[in-house]
C-alpha positions in Angstrom: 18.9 -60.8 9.8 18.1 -58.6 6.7 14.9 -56.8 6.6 15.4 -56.6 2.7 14.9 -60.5 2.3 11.7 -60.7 3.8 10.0 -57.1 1.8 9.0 -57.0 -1.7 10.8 -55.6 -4.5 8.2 -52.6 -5.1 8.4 -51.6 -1.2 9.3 -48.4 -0.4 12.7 -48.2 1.7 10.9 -46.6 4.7 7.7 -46.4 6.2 6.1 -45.5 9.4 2.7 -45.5 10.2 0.8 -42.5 11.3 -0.4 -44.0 14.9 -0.6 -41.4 17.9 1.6 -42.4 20.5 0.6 -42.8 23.8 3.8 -42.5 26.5 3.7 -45.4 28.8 3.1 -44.9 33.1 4.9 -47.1 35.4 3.4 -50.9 34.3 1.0 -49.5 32.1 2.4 -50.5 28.9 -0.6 -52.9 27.9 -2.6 -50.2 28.4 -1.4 -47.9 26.2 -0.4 -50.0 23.5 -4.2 -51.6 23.3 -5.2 -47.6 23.5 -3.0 -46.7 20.7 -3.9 -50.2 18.0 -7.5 -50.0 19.3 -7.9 -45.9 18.4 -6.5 -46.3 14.9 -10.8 -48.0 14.5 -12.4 -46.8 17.9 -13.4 -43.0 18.9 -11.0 -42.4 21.6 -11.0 -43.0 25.4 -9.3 -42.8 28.1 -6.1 -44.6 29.1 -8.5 -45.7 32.5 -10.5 -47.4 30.8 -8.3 -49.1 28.9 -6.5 -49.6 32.6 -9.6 -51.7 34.0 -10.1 -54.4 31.0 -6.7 -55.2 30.9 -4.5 -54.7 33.9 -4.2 -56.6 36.6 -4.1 -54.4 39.9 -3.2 -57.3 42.2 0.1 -58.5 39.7 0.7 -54.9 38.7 0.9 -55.7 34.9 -0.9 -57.3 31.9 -0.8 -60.8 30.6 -0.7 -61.5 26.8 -4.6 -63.0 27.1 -5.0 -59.6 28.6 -4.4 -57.8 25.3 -6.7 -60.4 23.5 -9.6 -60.1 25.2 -9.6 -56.7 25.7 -9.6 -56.0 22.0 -12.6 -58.3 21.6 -14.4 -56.3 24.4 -13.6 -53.2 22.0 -15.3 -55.0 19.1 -11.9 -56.0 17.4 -10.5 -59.1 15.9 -7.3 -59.9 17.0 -4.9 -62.2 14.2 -1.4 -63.7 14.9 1.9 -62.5 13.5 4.1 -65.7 13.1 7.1 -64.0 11.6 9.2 -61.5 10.8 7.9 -61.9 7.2 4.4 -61.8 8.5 4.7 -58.9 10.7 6.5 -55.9 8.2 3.8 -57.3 5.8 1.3 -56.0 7.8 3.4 -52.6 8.8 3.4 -52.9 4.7 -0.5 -52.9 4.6 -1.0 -50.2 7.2 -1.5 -52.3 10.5 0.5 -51.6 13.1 1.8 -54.8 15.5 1.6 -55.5 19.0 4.3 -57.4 20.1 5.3 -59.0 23.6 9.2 -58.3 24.7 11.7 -59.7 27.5 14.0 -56.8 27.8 16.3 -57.8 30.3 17.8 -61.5 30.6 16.5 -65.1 30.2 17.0 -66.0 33.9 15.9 -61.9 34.7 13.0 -60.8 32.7 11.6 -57.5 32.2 8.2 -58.1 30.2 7.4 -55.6 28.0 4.5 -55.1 25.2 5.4 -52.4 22.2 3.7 -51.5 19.1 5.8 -51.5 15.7 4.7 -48.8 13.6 7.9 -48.9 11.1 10.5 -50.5 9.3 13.4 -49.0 7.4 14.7 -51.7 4.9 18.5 -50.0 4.4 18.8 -49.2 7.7 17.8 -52.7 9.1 15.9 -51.5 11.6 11.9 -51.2 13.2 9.8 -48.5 14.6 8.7 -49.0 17.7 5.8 -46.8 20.0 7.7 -48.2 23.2 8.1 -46.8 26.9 7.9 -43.0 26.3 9.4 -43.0 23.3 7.8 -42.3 19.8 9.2 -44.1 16.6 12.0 -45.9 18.5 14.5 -47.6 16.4 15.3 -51.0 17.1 18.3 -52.5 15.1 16.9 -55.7 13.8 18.7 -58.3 15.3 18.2 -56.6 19.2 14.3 -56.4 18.3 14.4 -60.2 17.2 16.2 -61.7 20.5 13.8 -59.1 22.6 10.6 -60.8 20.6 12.1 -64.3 20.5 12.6 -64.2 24.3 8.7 -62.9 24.4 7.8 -65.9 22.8 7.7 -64.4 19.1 4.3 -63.3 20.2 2.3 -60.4 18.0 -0.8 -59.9 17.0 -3.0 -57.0 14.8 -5.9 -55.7 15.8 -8.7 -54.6 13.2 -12.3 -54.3 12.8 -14.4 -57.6 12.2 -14.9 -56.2 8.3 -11.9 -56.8 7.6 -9.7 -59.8 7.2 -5.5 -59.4 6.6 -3.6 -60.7 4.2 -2.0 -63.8 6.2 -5.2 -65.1 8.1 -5.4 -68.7 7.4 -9.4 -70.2 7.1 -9.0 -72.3 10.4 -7.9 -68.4 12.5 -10.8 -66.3 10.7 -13.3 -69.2 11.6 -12.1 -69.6 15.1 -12.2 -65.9 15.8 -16.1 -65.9 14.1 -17.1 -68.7 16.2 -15.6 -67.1 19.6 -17.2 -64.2 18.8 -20.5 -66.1 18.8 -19.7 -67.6 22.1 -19.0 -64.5 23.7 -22.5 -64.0 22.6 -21.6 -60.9 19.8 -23.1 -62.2 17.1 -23.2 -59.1 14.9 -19.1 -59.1 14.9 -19.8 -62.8 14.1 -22.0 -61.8 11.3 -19.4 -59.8 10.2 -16.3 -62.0 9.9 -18.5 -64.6 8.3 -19.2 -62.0 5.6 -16.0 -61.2 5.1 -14.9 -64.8 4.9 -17.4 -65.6 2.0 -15.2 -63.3 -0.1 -11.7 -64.2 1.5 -12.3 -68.0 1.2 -15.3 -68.2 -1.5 -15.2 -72.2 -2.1 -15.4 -72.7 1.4 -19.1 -73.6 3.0 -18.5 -73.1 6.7 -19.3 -69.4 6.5 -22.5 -69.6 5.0 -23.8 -72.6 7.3 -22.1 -70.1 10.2 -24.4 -66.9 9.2 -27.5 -69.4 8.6 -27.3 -70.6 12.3 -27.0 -66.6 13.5 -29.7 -65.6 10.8 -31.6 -68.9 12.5 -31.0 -67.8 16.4 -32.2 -64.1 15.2 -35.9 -66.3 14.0 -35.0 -64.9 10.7 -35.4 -67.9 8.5 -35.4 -66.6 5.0 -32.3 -65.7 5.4 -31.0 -68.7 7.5 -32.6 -71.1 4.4 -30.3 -68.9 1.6 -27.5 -69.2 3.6 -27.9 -72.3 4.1 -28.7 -73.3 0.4 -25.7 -71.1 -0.2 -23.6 -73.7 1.9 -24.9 -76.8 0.5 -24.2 -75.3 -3.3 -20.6 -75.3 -2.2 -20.9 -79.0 -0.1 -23.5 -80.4 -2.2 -23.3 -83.9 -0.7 -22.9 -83.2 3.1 -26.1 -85.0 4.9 -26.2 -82.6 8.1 -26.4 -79.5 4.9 -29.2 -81.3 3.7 -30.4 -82.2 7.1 -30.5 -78.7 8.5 -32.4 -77.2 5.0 -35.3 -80.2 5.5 -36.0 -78.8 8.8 -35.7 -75.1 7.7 -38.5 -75.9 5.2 -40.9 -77.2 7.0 -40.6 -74.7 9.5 -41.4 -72.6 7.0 -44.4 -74.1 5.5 -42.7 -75.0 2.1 -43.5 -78.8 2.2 -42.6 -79.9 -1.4 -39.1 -78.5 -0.6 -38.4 -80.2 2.9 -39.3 -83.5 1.5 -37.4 -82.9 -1.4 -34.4 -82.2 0.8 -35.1 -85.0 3.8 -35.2 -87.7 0.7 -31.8 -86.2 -0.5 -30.2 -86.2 2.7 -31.4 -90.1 3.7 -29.8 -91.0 0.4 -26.2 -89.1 1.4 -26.3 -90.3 4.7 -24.5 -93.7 5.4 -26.2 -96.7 6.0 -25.3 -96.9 10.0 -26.7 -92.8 10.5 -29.9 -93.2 9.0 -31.8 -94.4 11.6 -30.9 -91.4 13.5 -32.2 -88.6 10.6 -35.0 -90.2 10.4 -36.1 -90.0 14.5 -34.9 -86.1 13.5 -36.5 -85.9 10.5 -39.9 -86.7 12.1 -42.2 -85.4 9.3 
């Protein structure tokens, strides 16, 4: 397996990212590694407190759904790595990759999480910030049987303003929405935003920031976000629906009729009786 064939022509040979390492205690190693992707963002703190939202005392280690929700307790967005490709693209673009290991044998496991900070393309090989050891180099055929045995598991961690390269629309919504349920709706807020640029014919974000602008009672801005969505979906009834109702709670009349006589003509024959018992004015 050839680094080479997965970089771009206009790559340079080598780089490694400038992440501060953070040597690994006995079974600490999600720890650290959240400590050392989570600081690139965050002010620093220390590896204890890292300790308590991710480690397990009573199993003496960290499970992968560990690492995930501890970086959304931090206020960051974790995004899955599904390849080789995927992951030296992001090295590529500055974000370093947490990855999940078995370094000892299929029937023997020794679990391990890593962060890859590197890639040299003539040498074949990856950075790692593993163990106690800075900038280790993993030839890249040992590094893929360790991750494959892992599960091919990786994932970056950045702030909600920003959305990589490789996030598919279905993975940035998912992560807005969970954000939401995990009642932060300002990292919510934020991913939406970033979505209306990443994904601009798309109206899920804009209905998703009207319905946080709406639970924040701040309905001008809940009815343009919402108008913004139904520019994009022009003939979705529950668009429609939601914009009546957002008028008339707002006193502009003319406008939620306008829009209730709209959506009872998008809606199909079998729904209607049911916008209309909604629809009540």
């Amino acid at each position: 397996m050839q680094l080479k064939s997965y970089a771009n022509k206009d790559w340079d040979a080598q780089k490694k990212l400038d992440v501060e390492f953070v040597p690994q205690k006995k079974n600490l190693c999600g720890p650290s590694v959240i400590k050392m992707a989570a600081e690139i963002y965050n002010p620093p703190l220390p590896l204890a407190s890292y300790q308590k939202i991710s480690f397990r005392e009573n199993l003496q280690g960290t499970f992968k759904s560990d690492v995930l929700s501890a970086a959304r307790r931090l206020d960051l967005v974790p995004y899955k790595v599904n390849s080789i490709k995927e992951l030296i693209a992001e090295i590529h673009d500055g974000h370093p990759v947490v990855v999940f290991q078995n370094l000892g044998l299929k029937w023997m496991p020794q679990w391990h999480f890593a962060l890859v900070v590197g890639y040299n393309l003539e040498k074949n090989v990856l950075y790692l910030h593993s163990g106690t050891t800075a900038y280790e180099e993993w030839k890249m055929d040992h590094f893929a049987y360790s991750w494959q045995g892992g599960g091919s598991w990786a994932y970056i961690l950045l702030p909600p303003s920003q959305l990589p390269k490789t996030v598919t629309f279905d993975e940035a919504l998912d992560n807005a929405m969970l954000f939401e349920k995990i009642k932060k709706p300002t990292i919510a807020k934020t991913i939406f935003k970033s979505m209306t640029q990443k994904f601009p014919d798309r109206y899920e974000p804009h209905l998703g920031l009207a319905n946080l602008y709406y639970n924040e009672q701040n309905r001008p801005l809940a009815i343009i976000q919402s108008q913004e969505a139904l520019n994009k979906n022009p003939s979705e009834p529950a668009l429609l629906f939601n914009l009546a109702i957002l008028y008339h709670e707002d006193g502009q009349y003319e406008k939620a009729y306008e829009m209730k006589d709209l959506a009872l003509v998008a809606t199909p024959e079998e729904l209607k009786l049911m916008y209309l018992e909604k629809l009540s004015f």
